[in-house]
N, C-alpha and C positions, 0 to 999 in steps of 0.2 A: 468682855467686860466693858461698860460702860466709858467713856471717855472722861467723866466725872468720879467716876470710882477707881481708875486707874491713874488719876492725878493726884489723889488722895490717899491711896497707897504706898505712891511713889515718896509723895511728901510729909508721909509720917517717921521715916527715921530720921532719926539723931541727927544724921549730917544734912547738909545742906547740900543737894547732892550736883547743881551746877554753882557750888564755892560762894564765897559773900563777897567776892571782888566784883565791881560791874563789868559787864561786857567792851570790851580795848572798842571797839570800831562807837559804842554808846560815848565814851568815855572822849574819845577823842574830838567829835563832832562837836557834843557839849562845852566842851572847850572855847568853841568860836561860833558860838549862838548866846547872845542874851538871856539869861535867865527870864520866866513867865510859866506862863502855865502849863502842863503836859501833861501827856496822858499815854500809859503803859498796858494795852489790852496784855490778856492773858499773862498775867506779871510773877505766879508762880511763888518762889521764896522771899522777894524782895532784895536782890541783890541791886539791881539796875534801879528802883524807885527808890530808894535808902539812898544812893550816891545821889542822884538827882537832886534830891531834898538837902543834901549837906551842900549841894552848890548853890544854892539860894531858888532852886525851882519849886512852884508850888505844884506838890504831885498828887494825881489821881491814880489809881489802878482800878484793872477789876481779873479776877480769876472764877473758876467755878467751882476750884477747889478750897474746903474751909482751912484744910489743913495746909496750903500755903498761904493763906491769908495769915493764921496765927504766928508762922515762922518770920512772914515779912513785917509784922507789929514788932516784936521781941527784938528783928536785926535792925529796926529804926531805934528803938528805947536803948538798944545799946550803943548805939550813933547818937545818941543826942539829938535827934530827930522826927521829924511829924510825916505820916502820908496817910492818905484817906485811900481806904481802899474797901471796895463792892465786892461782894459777892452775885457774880451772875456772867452769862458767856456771851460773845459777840452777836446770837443771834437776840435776844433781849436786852441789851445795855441801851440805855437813856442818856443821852446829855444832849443840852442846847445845840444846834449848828453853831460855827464859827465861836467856839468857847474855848479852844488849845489854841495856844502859840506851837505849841510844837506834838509833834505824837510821835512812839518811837515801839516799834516790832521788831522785836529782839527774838529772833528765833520762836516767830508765832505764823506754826504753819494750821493752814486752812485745807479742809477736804475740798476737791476739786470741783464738786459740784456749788462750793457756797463762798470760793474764795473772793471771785473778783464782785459778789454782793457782798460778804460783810468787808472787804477792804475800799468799797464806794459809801458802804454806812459810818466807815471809821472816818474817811479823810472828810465826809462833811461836818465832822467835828471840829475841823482846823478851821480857821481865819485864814483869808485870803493874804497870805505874804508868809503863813505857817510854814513851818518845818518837818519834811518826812525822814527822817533817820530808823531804817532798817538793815539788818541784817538775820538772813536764812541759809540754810543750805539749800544748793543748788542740784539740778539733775544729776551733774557730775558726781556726788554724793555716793553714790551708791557703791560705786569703784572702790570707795575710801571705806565705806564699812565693812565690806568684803574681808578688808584684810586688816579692820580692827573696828568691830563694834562700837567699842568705847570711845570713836570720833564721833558718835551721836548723830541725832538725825530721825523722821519717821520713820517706820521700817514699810509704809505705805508708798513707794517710790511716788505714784502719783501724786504723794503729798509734797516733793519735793518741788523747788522753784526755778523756772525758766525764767530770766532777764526779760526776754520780749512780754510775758503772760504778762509780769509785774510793769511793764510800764503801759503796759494797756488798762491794768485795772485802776491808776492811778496816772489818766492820760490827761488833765486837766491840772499837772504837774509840771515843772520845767526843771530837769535833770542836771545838778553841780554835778554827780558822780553815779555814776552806773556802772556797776563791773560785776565779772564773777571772776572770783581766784582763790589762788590754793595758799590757807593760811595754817600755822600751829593752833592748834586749841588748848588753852591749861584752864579750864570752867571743870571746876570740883572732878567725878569720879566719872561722868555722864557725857562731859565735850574733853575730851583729851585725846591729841596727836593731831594727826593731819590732817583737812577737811575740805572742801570744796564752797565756798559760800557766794552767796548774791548780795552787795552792797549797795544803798539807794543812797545818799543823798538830796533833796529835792525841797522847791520852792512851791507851794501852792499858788495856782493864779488867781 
């Protein structure tokens, strides 16, 4: 199945199925960044651009799935809240160089052949002094679904992420925080229990 047709699948039921809370490691970084502009590739239901936007950030997204574009309008209108959001995937997506103050990859993995080019087409999106706030799951990953699916994750092992890979494709970066560790996940029906993940922190130069 397509990668576009099985996001739209995914995200036609009812529930929202990684929860309408944002992402703890989103959530916490935001906290001690200035609000401005960002930008949320592969943004899904709107859980993560919805909070965004109730903290004074003016947000972009884009997805390629319609049917999470509609879910994350609906969880902004019940927020009280505004986000622009695209339809189209990282190998097409447009915006000016140097136009986010901040971008943030919230468990948006890339196939291994086109990772470290669309995450060199994202970060020239950022202004030089930008904000990279990510979190993925890591190699380690795989241990953790073994023995519970529903910690979530691609089921592509190679899709998963090595600390060294990511700071290579993002090496014109200067690293606040780089780790990988083992956290709880409570995100809807799809991240739950124990997980292995990759955290970035980071200053564009």
């Amino acid at each position: 199945m397509p990668q576009k047709d099985f996001w739209n699948d995914r995200y036609s039921q009812n529930d929202y199925i990684y929860g309408t809370a944002p992402n703890e490691y989103l959530k916490e970084k935001l906290q001690v960044v200035k609000p401005g502009k960002i930008l949320f590739p592969a943004e899904g239901e709107g859980r993560n651009t919805v909070y965004a936007a109730t903290q004074g950030w003016k947000v972009e997204a884009f997805d390629q799935a319609e049917a999470g574009k509609k879910k994350a309008l609906a969880l902004a209108r019940k927020n009280h809240t505004q986000i622009s959001y695209t339809i189209a995937d990282a190998e097409h997506i447009k915006y000016p160089d140097h136009s986010f103050d901040a971008l943030a990859l919230i468990f948006v993995h890339f196939p291994p052949n086109l990772r470290r080019k669309f995450h060199q087409t994202l970060s020239a999106f950022l202004k030089p002094g930008g904000i990279l706030i990510l979190e993925g799951f890591s190699k380690l990953q795989v241990e953790y679904q073994k023995s519970n699916p529903q910690s979530g994750g691609p089921q592509n092992a190679e899709m998963l992420y090595s600390l060294e890979e990511l700071m290579k494709d993002f090496e014109n970066f200067d690293f606040q925080e780089a780790v990988v560790k083992t956290i709880t996940l409570n995100e809807g029906n799809q991240h739950k229990g124990q997980a292995s993940v990759v955290r970035i922190f980071a200053v564009k130069r």
